[in-house]
C-alpha positions as CSV (number, residue, x, y, z in Angstrom):
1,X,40.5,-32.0,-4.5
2,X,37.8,-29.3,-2.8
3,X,36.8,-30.0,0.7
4,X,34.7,-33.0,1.5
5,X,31.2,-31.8,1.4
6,X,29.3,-33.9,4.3
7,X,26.7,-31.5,6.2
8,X,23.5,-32.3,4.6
9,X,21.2,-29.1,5.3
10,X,17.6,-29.1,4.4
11,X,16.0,-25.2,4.2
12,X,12.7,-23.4,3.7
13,X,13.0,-19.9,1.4
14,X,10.3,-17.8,0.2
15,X,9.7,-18.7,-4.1
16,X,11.5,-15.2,-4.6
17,X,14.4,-15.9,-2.7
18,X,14.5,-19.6,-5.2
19,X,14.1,-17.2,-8.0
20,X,17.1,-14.6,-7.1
21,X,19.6,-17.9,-6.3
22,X,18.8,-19.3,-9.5
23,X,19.4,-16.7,-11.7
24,X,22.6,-16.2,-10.0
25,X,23.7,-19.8,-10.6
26,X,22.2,-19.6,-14.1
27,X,24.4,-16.4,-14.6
28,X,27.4,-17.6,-12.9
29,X,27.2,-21.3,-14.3
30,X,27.4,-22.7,-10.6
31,X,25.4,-24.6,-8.7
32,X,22.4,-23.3,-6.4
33,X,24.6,-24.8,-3.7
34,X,28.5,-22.6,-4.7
35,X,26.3,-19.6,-5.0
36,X,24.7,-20.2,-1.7
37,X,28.8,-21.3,-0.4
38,X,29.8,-17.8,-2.0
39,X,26.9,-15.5,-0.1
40,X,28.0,-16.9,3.1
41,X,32.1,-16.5,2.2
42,X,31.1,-13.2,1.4
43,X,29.0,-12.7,4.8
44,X,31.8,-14.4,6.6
45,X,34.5,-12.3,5.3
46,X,32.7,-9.0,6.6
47,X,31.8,-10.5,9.8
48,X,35.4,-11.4,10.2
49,X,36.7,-7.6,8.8
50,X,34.3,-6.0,11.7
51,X,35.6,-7.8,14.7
């Protein structure tokens, strides 16, 4: 079972931006939310790699 998923976070982004995430998801078959979950993994891990 995948982590409990109870942080409700509400976010303005320009129509672009709505555009590039959901051709992602529509490419990846995910949701809007996993892609946005796998950008900040991604973010994370090169955060992490730099300190």
């Amino acid at each position: 079972m995948g982590k409990s998923k109870d942080v409700s976070l509400q976010l303005r982004i320009a129509q672009e931006t709505a555009d590039k995430l959901q051709e992602c998801a529509d490419a990846l078959s995910l949701s809007r939310t996993e892609v946005i979950e796998q950008g900040i993994d991604l973010i994370h891990k090169q955060v992490v790699e730099k300190q």
